[in-house]
VODOMI-986368 format. One record per residue (C-alpha): residue number from 1; x, y, z. Coordinates in pm, whole numbers, plus 50000, padded with zeros to 5 digits. Layout:
<nodes>
NODE    n      X      Y      Z
NODE  NUM      X      Y      Z
...
</nodes>
This chain:
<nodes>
NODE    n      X      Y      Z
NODE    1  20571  56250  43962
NODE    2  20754  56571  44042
NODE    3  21017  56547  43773
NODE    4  20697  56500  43492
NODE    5  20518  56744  43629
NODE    6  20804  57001  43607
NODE    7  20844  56865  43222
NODE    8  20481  56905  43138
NODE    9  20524  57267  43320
NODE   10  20796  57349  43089
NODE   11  20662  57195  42811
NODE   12  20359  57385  42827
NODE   13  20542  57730  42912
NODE   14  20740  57700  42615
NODE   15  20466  57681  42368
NODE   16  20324  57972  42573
NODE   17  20668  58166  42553
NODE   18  20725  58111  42168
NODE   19  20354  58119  42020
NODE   20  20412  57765  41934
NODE   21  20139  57656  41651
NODE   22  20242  57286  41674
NODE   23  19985  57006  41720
NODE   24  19858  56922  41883
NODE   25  19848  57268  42068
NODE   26  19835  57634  41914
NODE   27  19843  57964  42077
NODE   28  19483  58123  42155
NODE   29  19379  57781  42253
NODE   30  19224  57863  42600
NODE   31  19275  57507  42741
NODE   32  19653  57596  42711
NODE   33  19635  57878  42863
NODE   34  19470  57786  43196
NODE   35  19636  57454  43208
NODE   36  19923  57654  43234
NODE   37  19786  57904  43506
NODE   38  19687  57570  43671
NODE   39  20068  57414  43639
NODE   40  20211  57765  43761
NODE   41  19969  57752  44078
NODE   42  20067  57389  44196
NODE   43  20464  57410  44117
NODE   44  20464  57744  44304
NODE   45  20233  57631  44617
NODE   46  20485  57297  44635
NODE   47  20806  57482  44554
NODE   48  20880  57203  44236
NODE   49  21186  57276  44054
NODE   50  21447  56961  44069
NODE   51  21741  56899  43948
NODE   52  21640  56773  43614
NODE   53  21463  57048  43510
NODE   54  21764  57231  43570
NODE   55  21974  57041  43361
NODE   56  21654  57030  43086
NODE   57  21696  57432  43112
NODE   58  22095  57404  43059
NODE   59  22035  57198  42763
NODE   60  21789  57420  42585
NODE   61  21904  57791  42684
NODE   62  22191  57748  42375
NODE   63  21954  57617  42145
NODE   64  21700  57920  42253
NODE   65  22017  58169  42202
NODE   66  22056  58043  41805
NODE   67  21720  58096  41743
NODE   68  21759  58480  41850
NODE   69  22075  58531  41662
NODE   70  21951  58327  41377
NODE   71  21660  58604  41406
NODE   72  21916  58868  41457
NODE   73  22132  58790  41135
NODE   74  21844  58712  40925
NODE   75  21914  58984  40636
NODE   76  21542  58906  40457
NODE   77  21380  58930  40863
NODE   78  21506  59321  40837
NODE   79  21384  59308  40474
NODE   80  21005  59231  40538
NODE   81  21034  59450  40900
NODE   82  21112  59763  40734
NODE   83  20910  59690  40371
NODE   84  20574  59681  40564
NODE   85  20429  59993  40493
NODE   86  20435  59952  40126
NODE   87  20108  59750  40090
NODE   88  19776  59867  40259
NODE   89  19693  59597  40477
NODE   90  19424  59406  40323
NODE   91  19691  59291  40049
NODE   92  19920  59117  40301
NODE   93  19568  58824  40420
NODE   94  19685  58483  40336
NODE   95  19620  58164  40552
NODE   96  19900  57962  40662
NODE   97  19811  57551  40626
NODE   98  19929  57407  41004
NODE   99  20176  57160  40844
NODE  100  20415  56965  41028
NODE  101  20535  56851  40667
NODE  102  20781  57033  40410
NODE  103  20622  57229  40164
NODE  104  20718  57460  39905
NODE  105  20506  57779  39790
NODE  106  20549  57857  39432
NODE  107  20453  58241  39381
NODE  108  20380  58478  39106
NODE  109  20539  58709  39356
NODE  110  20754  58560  39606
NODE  111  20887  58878  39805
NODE  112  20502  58966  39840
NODE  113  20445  58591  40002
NODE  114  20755  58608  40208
NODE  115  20581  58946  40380
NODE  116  20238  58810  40389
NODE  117  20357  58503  40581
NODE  118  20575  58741  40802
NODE  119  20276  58992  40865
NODE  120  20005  58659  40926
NODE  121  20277  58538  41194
NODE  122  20282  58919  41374
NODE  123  19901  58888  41316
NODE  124  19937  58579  41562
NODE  125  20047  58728  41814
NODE  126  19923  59063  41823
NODE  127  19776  59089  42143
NODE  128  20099  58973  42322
NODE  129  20325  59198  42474
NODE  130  20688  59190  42549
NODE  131  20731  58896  42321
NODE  132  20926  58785  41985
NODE  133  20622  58738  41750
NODE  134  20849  58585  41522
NODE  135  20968  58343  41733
NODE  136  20830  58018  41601
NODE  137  20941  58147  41257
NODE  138  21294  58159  41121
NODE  139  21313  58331  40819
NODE  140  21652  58294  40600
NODE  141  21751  58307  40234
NODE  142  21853  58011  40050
NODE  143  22171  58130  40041
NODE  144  22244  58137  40415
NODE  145  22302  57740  40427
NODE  146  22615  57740  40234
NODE  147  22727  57965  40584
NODE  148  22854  57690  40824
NODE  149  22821  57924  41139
NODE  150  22410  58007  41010
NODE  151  22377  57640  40934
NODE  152  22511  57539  41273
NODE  153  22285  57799  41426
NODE  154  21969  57684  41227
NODE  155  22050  57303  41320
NODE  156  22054  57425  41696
NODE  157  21754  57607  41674
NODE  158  21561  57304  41571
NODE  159  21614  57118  41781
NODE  160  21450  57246  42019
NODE  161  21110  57065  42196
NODE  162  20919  57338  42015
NODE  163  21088  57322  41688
NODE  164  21041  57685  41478
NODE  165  20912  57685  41103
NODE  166  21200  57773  40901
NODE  167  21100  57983  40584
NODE  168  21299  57968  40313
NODE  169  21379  58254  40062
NODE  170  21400  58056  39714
NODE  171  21336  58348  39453
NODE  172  21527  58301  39131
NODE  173  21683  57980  39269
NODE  174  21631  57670  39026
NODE  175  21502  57321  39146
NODE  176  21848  57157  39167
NODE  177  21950  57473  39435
NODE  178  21630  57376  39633
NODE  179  21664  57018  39626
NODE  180  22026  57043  39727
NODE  181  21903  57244  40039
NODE  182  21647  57045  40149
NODE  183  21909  56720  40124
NODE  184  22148  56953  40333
NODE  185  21852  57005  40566
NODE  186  21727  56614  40604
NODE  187  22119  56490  40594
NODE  188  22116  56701  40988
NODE  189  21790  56602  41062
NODE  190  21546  56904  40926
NODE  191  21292  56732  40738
NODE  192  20976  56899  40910
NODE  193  20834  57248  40971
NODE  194  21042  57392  40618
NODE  195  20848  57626  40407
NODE  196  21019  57696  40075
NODE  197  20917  58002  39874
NODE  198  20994  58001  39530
NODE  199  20879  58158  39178
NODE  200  20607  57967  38969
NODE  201  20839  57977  38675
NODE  202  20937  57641  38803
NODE  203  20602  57523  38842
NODE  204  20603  57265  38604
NODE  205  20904  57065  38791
NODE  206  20833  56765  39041
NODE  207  20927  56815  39356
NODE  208  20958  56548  39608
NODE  209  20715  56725  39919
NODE  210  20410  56934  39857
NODE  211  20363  57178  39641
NODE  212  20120  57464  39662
NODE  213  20034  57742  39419
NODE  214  20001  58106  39541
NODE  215  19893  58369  39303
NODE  216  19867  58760  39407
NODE  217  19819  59056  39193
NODE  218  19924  59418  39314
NODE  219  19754  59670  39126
NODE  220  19855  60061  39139
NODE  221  19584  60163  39422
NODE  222  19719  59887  39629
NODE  223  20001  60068  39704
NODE  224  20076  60280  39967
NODE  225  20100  60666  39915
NODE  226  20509  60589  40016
NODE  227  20504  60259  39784
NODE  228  20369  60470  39491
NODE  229  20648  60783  39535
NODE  230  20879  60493  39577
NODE  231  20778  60326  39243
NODE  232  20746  60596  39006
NODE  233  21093  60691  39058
NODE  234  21215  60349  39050
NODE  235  21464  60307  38786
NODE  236  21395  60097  38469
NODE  237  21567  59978  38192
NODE  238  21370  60145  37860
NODE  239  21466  59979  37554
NODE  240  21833  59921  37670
NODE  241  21875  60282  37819
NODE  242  21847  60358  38170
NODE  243  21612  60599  38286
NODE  244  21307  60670  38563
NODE  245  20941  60530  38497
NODE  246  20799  60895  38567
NODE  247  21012  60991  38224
NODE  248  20797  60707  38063
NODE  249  20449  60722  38184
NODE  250  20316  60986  38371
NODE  251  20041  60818  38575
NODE  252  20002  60479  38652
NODE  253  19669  60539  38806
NODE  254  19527  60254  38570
NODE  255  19777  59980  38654
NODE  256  19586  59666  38735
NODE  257  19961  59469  38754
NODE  258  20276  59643  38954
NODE  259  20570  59409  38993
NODE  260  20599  59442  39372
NODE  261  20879  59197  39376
NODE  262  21098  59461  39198
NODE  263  20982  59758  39419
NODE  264  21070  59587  39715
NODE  265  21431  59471  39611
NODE  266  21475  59798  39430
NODE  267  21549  59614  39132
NODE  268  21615  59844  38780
NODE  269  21298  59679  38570
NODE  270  21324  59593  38252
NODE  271  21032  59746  38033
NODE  272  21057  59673  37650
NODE  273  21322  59446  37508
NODE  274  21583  59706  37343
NODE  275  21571  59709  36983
NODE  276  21756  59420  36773
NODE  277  21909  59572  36475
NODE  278  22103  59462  36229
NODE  279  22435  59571  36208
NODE  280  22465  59748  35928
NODE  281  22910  59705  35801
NODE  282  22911  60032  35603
NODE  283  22689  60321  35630
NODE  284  22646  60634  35360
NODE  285  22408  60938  35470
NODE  286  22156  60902  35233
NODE  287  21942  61197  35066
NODE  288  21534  61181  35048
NODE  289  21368  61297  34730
NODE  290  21030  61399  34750
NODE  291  20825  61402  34431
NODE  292  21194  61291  34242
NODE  293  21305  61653  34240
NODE  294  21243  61822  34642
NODE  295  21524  61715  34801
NODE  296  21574  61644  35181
NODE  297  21862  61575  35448
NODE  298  21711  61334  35756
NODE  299  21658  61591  36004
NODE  300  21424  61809  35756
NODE  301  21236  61437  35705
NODE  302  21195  61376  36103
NODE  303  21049  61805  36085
NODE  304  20814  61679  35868
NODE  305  20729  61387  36069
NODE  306  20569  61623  36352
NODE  307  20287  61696  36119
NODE  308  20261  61427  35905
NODE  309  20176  61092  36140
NODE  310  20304  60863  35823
NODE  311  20633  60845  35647
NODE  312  20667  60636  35378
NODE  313  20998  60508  35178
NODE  314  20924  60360  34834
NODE  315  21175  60246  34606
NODE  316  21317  59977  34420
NODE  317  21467  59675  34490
NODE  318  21801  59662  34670
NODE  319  21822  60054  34684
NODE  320  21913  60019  35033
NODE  321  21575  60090  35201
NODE  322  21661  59844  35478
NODE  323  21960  59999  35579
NODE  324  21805  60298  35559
NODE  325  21491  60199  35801
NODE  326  21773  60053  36072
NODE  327  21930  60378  36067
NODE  328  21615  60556  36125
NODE  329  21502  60381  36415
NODE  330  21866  60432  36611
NODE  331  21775  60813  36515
NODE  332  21476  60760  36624
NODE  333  21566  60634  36987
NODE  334  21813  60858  37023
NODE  335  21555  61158  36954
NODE  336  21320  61038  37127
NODE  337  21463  60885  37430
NODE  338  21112  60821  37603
NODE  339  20938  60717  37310
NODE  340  20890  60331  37245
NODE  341  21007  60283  36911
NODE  342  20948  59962  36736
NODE  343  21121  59782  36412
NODE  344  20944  59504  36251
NODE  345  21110  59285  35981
NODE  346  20749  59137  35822
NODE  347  20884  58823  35646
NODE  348  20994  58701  35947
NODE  349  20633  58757  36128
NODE  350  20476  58632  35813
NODE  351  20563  58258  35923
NODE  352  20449  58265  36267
NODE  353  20118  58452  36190
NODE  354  20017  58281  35864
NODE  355  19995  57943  36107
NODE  356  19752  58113  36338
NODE  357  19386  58044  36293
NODE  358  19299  58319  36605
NODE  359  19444  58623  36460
NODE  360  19256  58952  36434
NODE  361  19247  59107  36062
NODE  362  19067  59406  36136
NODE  363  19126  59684  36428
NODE  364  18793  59910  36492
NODE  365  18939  60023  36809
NODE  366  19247  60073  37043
NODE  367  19266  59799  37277
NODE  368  19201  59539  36963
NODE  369  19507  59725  36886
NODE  370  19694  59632  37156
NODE  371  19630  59326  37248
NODE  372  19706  59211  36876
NODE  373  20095  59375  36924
NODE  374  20126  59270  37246
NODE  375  20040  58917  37216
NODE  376  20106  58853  36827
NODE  377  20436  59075  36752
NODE  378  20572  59168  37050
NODE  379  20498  58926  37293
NODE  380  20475  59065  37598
NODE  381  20239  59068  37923
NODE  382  20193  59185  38272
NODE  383  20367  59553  38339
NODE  384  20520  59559  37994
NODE  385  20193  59543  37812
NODE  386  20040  59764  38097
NODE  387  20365  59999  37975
NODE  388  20269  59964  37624
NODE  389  19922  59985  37656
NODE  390  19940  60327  37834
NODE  391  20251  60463  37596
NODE  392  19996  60357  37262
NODE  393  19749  60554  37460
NODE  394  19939  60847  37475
NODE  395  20078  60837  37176
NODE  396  20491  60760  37267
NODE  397  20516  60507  37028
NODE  398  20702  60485  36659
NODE  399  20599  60178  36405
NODE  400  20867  60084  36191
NODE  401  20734  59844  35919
NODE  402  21027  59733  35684
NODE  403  20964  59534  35372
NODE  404  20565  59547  35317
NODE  405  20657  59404  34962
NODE  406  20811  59100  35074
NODE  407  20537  58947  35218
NODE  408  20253  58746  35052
NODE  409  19901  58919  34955
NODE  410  19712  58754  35247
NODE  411  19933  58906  35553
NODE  412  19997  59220  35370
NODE  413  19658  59245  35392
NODE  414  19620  59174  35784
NODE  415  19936  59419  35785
NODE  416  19765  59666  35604
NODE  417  19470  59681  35816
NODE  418  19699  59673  36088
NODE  419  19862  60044  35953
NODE  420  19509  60167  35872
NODE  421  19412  60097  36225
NODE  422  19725  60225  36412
NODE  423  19667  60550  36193
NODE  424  19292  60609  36260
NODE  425  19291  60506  36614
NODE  426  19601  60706  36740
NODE  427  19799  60957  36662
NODE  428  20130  60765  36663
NODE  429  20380  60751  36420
NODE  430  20432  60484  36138
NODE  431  20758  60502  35917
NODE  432  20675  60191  35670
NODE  433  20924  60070  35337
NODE  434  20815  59903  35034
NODE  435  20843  59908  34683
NODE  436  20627  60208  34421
NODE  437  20377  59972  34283
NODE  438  20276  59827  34677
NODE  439  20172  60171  34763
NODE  440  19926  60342  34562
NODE  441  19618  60198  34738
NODE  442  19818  60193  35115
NODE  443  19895  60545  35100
NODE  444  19515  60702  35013
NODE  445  19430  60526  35309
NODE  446  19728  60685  35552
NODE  447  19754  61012  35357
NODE  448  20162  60952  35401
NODE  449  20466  61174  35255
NODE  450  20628  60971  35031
NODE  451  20989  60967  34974
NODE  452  21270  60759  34762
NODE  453  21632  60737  34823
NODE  454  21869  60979  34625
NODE  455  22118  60741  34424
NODE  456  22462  60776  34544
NODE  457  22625  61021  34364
NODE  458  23024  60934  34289
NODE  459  23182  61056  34593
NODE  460  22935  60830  34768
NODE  461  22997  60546  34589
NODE  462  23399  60633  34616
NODE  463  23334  60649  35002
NODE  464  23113  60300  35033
NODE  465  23349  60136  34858
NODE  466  23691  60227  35036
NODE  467  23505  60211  35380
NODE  468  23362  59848  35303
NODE  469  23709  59707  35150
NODE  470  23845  59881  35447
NODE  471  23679  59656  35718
NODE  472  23904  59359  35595
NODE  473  24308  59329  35682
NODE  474  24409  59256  35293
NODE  475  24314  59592  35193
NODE  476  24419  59805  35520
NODE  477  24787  59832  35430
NODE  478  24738  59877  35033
NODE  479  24598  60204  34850
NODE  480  24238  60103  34794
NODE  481  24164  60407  34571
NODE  482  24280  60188  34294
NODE  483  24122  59910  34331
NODE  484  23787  60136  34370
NODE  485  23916  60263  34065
NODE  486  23878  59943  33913
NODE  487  23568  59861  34057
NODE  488  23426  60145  33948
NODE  489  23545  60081  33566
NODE  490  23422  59721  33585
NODE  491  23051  59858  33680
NODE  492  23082  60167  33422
NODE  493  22864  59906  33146
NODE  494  22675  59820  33360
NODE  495  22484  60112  33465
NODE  496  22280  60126  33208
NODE  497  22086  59848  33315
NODE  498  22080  59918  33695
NODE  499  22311  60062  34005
NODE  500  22272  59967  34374
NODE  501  22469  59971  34686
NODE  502  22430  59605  34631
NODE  503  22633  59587  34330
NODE  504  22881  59802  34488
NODE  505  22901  59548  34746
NODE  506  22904  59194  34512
NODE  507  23187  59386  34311
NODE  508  23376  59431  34608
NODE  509  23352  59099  34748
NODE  510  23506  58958  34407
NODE  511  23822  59089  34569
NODE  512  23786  59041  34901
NODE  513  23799  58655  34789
NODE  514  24112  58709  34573
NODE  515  24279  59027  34593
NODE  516  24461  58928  34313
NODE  517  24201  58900  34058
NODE  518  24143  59155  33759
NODE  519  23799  59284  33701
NODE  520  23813  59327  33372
NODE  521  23831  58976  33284
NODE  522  23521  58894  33504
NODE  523  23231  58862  33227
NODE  524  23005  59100  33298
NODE  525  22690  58971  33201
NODE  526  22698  58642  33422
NODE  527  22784  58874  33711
NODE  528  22475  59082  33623
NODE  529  22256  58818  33632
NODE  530  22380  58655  33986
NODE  531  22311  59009  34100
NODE  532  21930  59017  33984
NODE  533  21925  58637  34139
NODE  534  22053  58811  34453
NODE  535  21840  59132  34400
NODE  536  21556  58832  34502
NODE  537  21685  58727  34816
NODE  538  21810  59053  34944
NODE  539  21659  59378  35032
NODE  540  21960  59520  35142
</nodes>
């Protein structure tokens, strides 16, 4: 009778001592709490302590010393201790199910659970005093198990009588990397009383143990005073370049989505995908004639552009108004650092858009706007289209629309209305290409400059050539000013009918293929016409 009374007394002191929430007892439950003021009266008025609580006490002191320096070496513990000020309060509530069962948490914000389960188990206990309020809760990344001594420690710790929930750490871990921890777990004997925490991008897996769903969402004023210094200068990754979000936006006042995740890992955040350009082999400055005659270097063109909101190139086929448009945006971007600037190829939108029944064809406001680029174009939610829709507000963002007249007439007219609205509803900057007779009724409605591309004159063409035959090993160890020469020669005729950077550039291959060959016995007339078939397919 003595020896189970001293086990019940210990039993029940223990889930005093450590907050246990186990059923069938939990802390605050006042039938606990005086059966153990009634346990501590009798074993103290008959002096009961025997020898086998003793050895009971030997047993579980070690097992009570892992838990603490489990606790002690738990790098995500000091993590949520010192992050706590960086939410007001109310933003941390979230009820903990009692489970004795495994179950894993799939978050939209992980790092945000972790600390609300940390802050509801201090909430526990927070009229205790002089105790470990997170002792019934182990908190460790996923990571720690492939340490032996941590895994020794953890296997220790739970096997204690009051076993401690172990909280897991799973952010941007895939299923395979949880499912190999929780057979690591059940092959030592942990298959209760694990809480794994892991992203929702894996939410459509099966897992073998229940799964719940967990959704928060930070906005700006959510944030403490500290949180928001904190986040403004966080760093972020702005179209490929590195720079701090105050350098972007100004205020973030109207934020209804913060990443909290990334401000408490101090992670650089990625806002805006940087640009994806073609590379463009061989590159000649190119002149801008306004009105045929007024002629104009780039930098007097982007002068202009402060005043006039839309910037038009109109030419002909294969003048080169594509490589021309690339070349502008990487100006562009590297002007205007902390600008978003945006290149759109239509033909390949024209696909993806012609298919869908819901799109928008007309824009009578901003935010119509908006939400057609964000979710149509550029495809992007959540802080990037908060970015974007705060930038198009503002007016930090550049529109480059390349190849208006290679589209069909029903999405050049969704694009058009598109441009219309962009132009009426903000005061940010379109640069647009397309051919003279696409233009006429586009340009009353944008009031645009409107410029074509100087031809090259013959040093340029000299230049193009040597530099493209140039890029291949043939040619790097011959003179090449002959066979420009000879290049030249062959295409003398044909100017007459028409000169491009693309025929430049079919001439040239001839002899990349066979250095050997002779121009002049190429008949000229076929090769014209597989340029105008190639004129068709390229808008170089």
């Amino acid at each position: 009778v003595l020896g189970l009374m001293a086990r019940e007394f210990y039993h029940f002191a223990m889930k005093m001592i450590y907050d246990n929430d186990c059923k069938p007892y939990c802390w605050g439950d006042q039938g606990i709490e005086e059966g153990f003021i009634d346990f501590f009266k009798i074993t103290e008025a008959k002096k009961v302590l025997d020898q086998n609580v003793l050895c009971d006490l030997k047993r579980e002191l070690p097992k009570i010393e892992a838990k603490q320096l489990l606790n002690e070496k738990s790098t995500l513990l000091a993590t949520l201790k010192v992050s706590k000020a960086l939410l007001k309060p109310r933003k941390y509530k979230m009820s903990l199910k009692k489970e004795e069962k495994t179950q894993i948490l799939l978050s939209n914000c992980p790092r945000l659970t972790l600390k609300a389960i940390h802050h509801d188990v201090e909430h526990m206990s927070q009229s205790r005093q002089n105790s470990d309020k997170t002792s019934t809760y182990l908190f460790l990344k996923l990571d720690d198990i492939n340490n032996s001594d941590i895994l020794n420690l953890l296997i220790k710790a739970h096997s204690l009588i009051i076993k401690p929930k172990i909280v897991i750490d799973c952010d941007r871990k895939e299923k395979s990397d949880i499912l190999r921890a929780a057979f690591i777990f059940s092959k030592h004997g942990l298959t209760q009383r694990l809480i794994f925490v892991a992203n929702e991008m894996i939410k459509d897996e099966i897992f073998p143990f229940e799964v719940t769903e967990v959704s928060f969402k930070v906005t700006w004023s959510d944030l403490s005073q500290e949180a928001q210094t904190q986040f403004i200068n966080q760093k972020v990754l702005f179209q490929g370049k590195e720079l701090k979000l105050k350098d972007v936006v100004e205020s973030l006042e109207e934020f209804k989505y913060i990443p909290f995740d990334d401000l408490l890992d101090n992670r650089t955040l990625k806002v805006a995908e940087e640009m994806k350009l073609k590379e463009v082999d061989v590159y000649i400055e190119r002149k801008y004639l306004l009105n045929t005659v007024e002629e104009f270097n780039f930098a007097e063109v982007l002068d202009l552009s402060e005043t006039h909101r839309s910037i038009m190139i109109s030419d002909e086929a294969s003048v080169g108004k594509t490589t021309e448009m690339i070349k502008i945006a990487e100006r562009l971007k590297n002007k205007f650092p902390c600008h978003l600037i945006f290149y759109f190829e239509l033909k390949k939108f024209q696909s993806v858009l012609e298919k869908d029944e819901n799109v928008v064809t007309f824009f009578n406001n901003p935010q119509s706007i908006v939400k057609f680029l964000c979710q149509k174009l550029l495809k992007i939610e959540n802080f990037e289209a908060e970015i974007f829709n705060k930038m198009f507000l503002d007016n930090k963002v550049i529109f480059l629309f390349d190849g208006l007249d290679d589209i069909t007439s029903n999405f050049e007219n969704l694009i058009s209305n598109l441009l219309i609205g962009i132009h009426r509803q903000s005061q940010n900057q379109l640069w647009i290409s397309t051919r003279p007779q696409f233009r006429e009724d586009l340009n009353k409605a944008l009031n645009s400059i409107v410029f074509e591309l100087k031809p090259f004159a013959r040093d340029d063409e000299v230049q193009y050539l040597l530099r493209y035959l140039g890029q291949y090993r043939e040619f790097k160890e011959i003179n090449c000013e002959a066979k420009v020469a000879e290049i030249l020669k062959f295409l003398e005729i044909l100017r007459r009918y028409y000169i491009s950077p693309l025929l430049f550039k079919m001439s040239a291959d001839l002899l990349v293929k066979n250095p050997n060959l002779t121009l002049s016995k190429i008949n000229k007339y076929e090769f014209y016409q597989k340029f105008t078939q190639a004129m068709t397919k390229h808008n170089c």
